[in-house]
C-alpha positions in Angstrom: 116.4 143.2 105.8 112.6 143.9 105.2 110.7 145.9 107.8 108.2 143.2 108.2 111.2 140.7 109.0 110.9 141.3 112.6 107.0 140.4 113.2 107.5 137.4 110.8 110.0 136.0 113.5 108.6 137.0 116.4 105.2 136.0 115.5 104.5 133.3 117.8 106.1 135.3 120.8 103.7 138.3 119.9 100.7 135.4 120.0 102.1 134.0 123.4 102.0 137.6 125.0 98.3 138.1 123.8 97.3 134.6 125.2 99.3 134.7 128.5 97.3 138.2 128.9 93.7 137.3 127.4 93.0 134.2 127.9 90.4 134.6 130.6 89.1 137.4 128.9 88.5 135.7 126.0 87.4 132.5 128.4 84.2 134.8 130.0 83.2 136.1 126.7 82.9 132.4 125.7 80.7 132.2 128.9 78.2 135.1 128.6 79.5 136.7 131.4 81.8 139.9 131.9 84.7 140.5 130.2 86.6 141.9 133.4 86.5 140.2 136.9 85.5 142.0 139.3 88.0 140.9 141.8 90.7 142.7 138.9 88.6 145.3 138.2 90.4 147.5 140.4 94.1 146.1 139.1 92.6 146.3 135.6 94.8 149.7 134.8 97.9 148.3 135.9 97.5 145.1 134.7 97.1 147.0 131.2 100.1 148.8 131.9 102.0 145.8 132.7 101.1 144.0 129.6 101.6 146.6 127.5 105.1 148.0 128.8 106.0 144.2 128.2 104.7 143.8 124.7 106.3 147.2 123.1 109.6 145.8 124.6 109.3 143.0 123.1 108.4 144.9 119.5 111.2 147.1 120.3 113.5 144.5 120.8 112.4 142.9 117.3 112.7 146.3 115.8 116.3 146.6 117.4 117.3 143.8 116.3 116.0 144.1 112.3 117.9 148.0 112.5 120.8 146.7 113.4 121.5 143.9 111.2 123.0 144.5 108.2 124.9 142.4 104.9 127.8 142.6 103.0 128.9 140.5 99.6 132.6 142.0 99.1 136.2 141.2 99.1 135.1 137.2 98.3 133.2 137.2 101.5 129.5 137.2 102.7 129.7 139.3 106.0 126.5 139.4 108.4 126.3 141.9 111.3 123.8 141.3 114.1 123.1 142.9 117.9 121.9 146.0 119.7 123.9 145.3 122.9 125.3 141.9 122.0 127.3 142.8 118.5 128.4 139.9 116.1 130.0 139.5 113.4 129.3 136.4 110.9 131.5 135.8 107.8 131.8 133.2 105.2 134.2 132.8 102.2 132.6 132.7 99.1 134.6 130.0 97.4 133.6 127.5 100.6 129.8 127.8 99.9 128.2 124.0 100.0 124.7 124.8 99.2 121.9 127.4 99.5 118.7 127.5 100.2 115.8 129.8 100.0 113.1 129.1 102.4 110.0 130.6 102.8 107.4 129.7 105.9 103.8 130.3 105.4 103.8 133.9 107.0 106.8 134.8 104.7 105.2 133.4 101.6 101.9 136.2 102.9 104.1 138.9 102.6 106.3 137.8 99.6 109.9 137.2 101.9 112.4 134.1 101.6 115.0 133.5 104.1 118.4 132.7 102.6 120.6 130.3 104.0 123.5 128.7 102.8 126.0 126.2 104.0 129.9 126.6 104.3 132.4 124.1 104.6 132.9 122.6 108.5 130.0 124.3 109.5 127.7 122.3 111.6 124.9 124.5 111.0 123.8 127.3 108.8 126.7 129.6 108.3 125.0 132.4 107.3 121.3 132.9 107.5 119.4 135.9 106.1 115.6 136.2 107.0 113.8 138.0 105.6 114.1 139.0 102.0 111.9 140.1 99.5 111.9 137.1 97.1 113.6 138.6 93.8 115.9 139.9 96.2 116.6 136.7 97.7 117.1 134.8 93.8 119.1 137.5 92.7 121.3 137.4 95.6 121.8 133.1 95.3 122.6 133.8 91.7 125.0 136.5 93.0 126.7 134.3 95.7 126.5 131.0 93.3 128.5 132.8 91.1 130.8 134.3 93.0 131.4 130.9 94.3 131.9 129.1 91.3 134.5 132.2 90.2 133.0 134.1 87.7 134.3 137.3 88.1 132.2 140.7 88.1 132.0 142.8 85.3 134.7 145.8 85.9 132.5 148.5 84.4 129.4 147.5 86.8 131.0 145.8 89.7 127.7 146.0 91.9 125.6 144.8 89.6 123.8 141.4 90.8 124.9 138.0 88.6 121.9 136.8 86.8 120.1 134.0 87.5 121.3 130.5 86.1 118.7 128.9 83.6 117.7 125.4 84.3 116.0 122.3 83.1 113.3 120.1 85.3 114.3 116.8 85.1 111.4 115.4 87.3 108.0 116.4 89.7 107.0 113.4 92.1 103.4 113.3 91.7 101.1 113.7 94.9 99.6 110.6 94.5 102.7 108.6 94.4 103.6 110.1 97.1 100.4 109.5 99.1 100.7 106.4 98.1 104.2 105.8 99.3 103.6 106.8 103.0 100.7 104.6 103.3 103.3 101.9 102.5 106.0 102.7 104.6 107.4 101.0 107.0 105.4 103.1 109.9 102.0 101.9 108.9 103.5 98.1 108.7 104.2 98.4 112.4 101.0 100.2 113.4 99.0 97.2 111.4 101.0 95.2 113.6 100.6 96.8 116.7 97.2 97.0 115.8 96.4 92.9 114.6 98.3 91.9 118.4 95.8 94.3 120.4 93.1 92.8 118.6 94.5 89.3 119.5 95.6 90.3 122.7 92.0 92.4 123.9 89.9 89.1 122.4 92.5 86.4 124.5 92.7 88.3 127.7 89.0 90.3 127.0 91.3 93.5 128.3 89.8 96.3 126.2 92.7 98.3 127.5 95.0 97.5 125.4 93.7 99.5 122.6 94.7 102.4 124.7 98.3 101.7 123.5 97.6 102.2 119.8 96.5 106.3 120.5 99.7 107.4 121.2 101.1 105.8 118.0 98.5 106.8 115.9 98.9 110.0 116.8 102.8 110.1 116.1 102.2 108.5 112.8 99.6 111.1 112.0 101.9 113.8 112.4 104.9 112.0 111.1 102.4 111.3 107.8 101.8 115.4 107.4 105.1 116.4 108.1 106.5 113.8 105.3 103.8 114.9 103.0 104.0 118.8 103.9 108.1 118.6 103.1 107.7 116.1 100.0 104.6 118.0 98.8 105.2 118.9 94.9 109.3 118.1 94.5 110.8 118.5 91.5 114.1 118.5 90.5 116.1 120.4 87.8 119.6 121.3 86.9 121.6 124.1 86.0 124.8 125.9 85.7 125.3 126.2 89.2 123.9 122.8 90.2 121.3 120.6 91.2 117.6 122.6 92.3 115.2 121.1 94.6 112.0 122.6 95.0 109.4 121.1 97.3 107.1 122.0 100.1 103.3 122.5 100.7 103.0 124.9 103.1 106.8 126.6 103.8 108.1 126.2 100.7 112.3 125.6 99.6 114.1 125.6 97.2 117.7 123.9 97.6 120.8 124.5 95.2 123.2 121.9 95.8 126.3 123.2 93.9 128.4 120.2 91.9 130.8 117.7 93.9 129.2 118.6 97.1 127.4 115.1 97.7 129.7 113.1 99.6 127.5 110.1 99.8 124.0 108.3 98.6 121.7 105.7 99.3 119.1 104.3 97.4 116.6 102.0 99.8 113.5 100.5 99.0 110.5 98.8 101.7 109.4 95.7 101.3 105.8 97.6 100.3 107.5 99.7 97.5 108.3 96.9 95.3 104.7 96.6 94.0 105.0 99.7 92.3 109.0 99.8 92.1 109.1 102.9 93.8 113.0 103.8 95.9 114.4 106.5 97.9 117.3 108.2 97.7 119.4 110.4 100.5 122.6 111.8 100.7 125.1 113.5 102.6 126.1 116.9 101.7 129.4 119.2 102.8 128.2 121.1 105.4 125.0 120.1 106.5 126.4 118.2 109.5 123.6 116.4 111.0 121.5 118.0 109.1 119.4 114.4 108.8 118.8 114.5 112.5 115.3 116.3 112.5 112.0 116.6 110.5 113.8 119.7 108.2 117.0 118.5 107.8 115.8 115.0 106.6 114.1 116.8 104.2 117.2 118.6 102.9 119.6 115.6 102.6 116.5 113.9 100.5 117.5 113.8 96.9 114.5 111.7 95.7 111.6 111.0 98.4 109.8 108.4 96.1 111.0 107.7 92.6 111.0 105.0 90.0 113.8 103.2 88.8 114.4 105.8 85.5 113.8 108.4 87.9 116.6 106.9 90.0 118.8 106.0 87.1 118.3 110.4 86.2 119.2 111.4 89.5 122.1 109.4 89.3 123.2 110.8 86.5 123.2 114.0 87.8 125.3 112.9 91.3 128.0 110.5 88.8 127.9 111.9 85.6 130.6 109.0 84.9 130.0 105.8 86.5 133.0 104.4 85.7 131.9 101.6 84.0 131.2 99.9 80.4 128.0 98.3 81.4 126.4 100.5 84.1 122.7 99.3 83.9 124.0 95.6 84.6 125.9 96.8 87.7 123.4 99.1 89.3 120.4 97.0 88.9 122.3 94.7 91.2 123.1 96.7 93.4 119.7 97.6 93.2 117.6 94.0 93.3 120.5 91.9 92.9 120.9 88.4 94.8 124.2 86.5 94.3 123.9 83.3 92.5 124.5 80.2 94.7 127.8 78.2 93.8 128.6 74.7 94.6 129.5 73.2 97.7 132.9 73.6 97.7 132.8 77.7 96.8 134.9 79.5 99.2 135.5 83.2 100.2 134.7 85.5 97.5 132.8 83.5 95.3 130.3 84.3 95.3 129.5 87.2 92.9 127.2 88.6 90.5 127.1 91.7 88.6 130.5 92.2 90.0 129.5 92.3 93.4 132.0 90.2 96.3 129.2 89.1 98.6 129.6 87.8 102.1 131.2 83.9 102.0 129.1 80.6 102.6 130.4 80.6 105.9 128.5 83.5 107.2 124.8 82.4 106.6 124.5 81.2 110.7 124.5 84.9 111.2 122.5 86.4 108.1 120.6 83.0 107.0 118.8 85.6 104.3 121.3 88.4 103.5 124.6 86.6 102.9 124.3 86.6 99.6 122.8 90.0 99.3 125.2 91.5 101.6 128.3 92.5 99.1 130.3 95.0 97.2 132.0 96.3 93.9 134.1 99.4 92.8 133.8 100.8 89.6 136.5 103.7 88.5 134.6 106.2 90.1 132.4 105.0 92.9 132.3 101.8 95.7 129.0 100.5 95.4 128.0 98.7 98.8 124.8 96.7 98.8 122.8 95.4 102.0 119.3 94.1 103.1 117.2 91.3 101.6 113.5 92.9 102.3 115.1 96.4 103.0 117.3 96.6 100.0 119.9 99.2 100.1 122.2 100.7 97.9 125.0 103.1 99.0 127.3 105.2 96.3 130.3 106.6 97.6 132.6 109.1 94.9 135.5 107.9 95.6 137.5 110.9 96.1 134.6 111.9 99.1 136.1 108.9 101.2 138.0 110.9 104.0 139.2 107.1 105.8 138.1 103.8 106.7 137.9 101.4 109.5 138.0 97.6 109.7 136.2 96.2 112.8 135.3 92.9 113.9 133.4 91.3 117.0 133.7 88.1 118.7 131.0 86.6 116.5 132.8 88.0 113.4 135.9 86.4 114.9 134.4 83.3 115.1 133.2 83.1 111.9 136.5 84.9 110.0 134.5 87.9 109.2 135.1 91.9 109.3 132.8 95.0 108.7 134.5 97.8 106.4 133.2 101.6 107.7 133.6 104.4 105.2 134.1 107.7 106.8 132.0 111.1 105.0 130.7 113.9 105.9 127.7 113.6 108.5 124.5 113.1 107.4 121.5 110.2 107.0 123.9 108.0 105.1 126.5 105.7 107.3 128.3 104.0 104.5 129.5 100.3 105.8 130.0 96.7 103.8 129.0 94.3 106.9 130.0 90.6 106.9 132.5 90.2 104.5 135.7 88.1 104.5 138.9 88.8 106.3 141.0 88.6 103.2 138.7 91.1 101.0 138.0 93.4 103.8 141.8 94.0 103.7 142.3 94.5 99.8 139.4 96.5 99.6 141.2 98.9 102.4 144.1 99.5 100.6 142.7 98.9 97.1 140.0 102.0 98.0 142.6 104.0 99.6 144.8 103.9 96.4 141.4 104.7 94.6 140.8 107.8 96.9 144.1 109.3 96.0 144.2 108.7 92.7 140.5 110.5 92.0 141.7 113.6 94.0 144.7 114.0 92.2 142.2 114.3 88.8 139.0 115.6 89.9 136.9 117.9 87.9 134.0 119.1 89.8 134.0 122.1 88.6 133.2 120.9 85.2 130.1 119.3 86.1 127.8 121.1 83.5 130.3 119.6 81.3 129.5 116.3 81.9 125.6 116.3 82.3 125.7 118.3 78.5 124.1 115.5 77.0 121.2 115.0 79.5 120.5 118.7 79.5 120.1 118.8 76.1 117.6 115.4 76.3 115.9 116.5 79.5 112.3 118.1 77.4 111.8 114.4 76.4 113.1 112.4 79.3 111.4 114.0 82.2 108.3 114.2 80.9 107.8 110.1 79.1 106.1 108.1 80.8 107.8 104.9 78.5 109.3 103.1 81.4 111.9 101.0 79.1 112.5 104.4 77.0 113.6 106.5 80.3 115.5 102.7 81.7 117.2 102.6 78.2 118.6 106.9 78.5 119.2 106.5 82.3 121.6 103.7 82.8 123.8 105.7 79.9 124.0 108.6 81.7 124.5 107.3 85.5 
């Protein structure tokens, strides 16, 4: 690794010695008065020889630890060797790479160093994580691993030479202020005008001034939740290439993500009430590898394929995820999944009637226990994906490949019971996205079981994930003009044909 690799990580233990040790130093000087108390005066040497005895072990035991780890790409592995005392040895094969990443914190980017890290197959964390590089280092070694993975072989003549990097294509930048924009409508500063409006109502009805007190704390969380949202989403673009899908984002530690193809196990596309002025979405997914990746402030940002997009945007990044959608009319069948409410039938409709777009939405019976999401509340499978649809003021949309559904679950409660009802779970790889058609009736909750279990096996036996670039070809070669129109029916009209 790179010499400076060891003070980059162990910064903020360095900065905790000097402040355990020089606080009230620092304190008095502050003051006017002495730097050194005379009542430690006369333990001034020792305490000096304390402090420092402690701080060169500690640099010692950085420097120990950067001499004595050491990498290896060979044999189809990527081998990492750590420890002084303690020895370890971490492997990973080549051909079970998920996804890579190069990361670089704010101190790294100072001295021009990435870490690499890249996922592996049933690995709940990081496999493999190499910090620090410099940062050509660190992109020729991706390219290197990327396409070892993907099994392009070496030249024989110059088997050490690194692989060259993959060209790409942008395919789209969120700008800042759409994004600005988009956490000031979020669903946080709804419930903080809330919170707000009842203290109001509450302090001028009970002339308590105290419960404005309460509204601190959670202005304080949403500040902080606001920067690290903004700091992670800051300047994300998206491109493609060879060896997948590139996210770049990041304001002040900066990544860029490689997801490689097939990887993305599942995806939802949601949308706040808010959002719908300007049309804006989300999309997440869950990726091979991460685990629970989605569980914290970084990983969220990880398993984020599109923090704030509009609907060409979407329709793009689709295209990218389901090159095929399996349908004839795609645009018809997405948008309602996206927006779409199901047309109310007579009086006499029964179970799975109710329909639109293709969609089998929850039956007339059900609307005691979702009075305004029954006939949102539905599904439809296409010959590639189940499409699951949910939430009448939080619209959802969830895309599931349908060779990524490892097995499913029908379960019921006494309410469901009552009503001849039963919720459908879809089983993927962890992550932010819990797949699950709620509501729906006993008699298609059990042909969509076995129907999407025959589906499951039969896109296993033919898929072709490895020829991915294949199948984006055409939006490659479109993506100078696409990414950059602002036309909204011009992107709509390319989208939809592609995803």
């Amino acid at each position: 690794m790179h010499p400076a690799s060891p003070f980059v990580r162990g910064w903020v233990a360095l900065a905790a010695i000097g402040f355990f040790f020089g606080r009230d130093t620092f304190e008095r000087m502050l003051q006017g008065g002495p730097l050194i108390d005379e009542q430690v005066a006369g333990r001034a040497p020792w305490l000096l020889l304390g402090g420092g005895t402690f701080l060169l072990l500690t640099v010692a035991g950085y420097i120990l630890s950067w001499y004595f780890t050491r990498y290896q790409v060979a044999e189809g592995y990527v081998r990492v060797n750590t420890g002084f005392l303690f020895k370890q040895q971490r492997q990973a094969r080549l051909d079970r790479v998920q996804a890579i990443d190069i990361v670089q914190p704010l101190l790294a980017r100072i001295f021009g160093l990435a870490e690499l890290k890249f996922e592996v197959a049933d690995a709940g964390e990081s496999a493999v994580r190499l910090a620090y590089l410099p940062m050509d280092q660190a992109r020729q070694l991706r390219a290197t691993i990327l396409a070892r993975a993907a099994g392009v072989e070496p030249d024989p003549a110059r088997p050490e030479e690194a692989a060259a990097e993959a060209p790409e294509n942008a395919v789209l930048t969120v700008p800042p202020p759409r994004l600005v924009g988009s956490l000031l409508l979020s669903e946080q500063s709804a419930f903080i005008l809330l919170g707000a409006v009842a203290s109001v109502v509450l302090s001028a009805v009970t002339e308590n001034r105290s419960f404005y007190l309460y509204l601190i704390p959670a202005g304080l969380g949403l500040v902080a939740a606001y920067w690290n949202s903004f700091n992670k989403g800051y300047n994300f673009t998206a491109a493609i290439s060879p060896d997948g899908i590139r996210l770049r984002y990041g304001l002040l530690d900066t990544q860029a993500q490689t997801l490689p193809p097939g990887r993305i196990q599942a995806l939802r596309i949601s949308q706040p009430p808010l959002w719908r002025i300007f049309g804006w979405y989300r999309m997440q997914v869950n990726v091979a590898g991460y685990g629970t990746a989605g569980s914290n402030g970084e990983g969220s940002s990880r398993t984020t394929l599109l923090p704030v997009g509009t609907l060409p945007e979407v329709f793009t990044m689709l295209s990218l995820v389901l090159p095929d959608p399996g349908t004839a009319d795609p645009a018809r069948v997405f948008a309602a999944g996206l927006h779409g409410i199901a047309p109310v039938s007579g009086a006499g409709g029964g179970p799975g009637e109710e329909s639109d777009g293709g969609f089998v939405t929850t039956p007339r019976r059900a609307r005691p226990l979702a009075p305004l999401g029954w006939r949102r509340n539905g599904f439809t499978a296409t010959d590639t994906a189940l499409l699951i649809r949910s939430g009448r003021w939080w619209r959802q949309l969830v895309v599931v490949p349908h060779q990524r559904t490892q097995s499913m679950a029908l379960q019921r409660g006494p309410l469901a019971r009552r009503f001849g009802l039963v919720d459908l779970a879809l089983h993927t790889t962890s992550g932010p996205v819990s797949p699950r058609l709620i509501q729906a009736g006993i008699a298609e909750g059990k042909a969509l079981l076995d129907a999407q279990a025959a589906r499951a096996r039969a896109a296993r036996k033919r898929q072709t994930s490895e020829h991915w670039l294949e199948q984006v070809k055409p939006l490659v070669a479109g993506t100078g003009h696409e990414a950059g129109t602002d036309d909204p029916e011009a992107s709509s009209k390319e989208g939809p044909q592609h995803g």
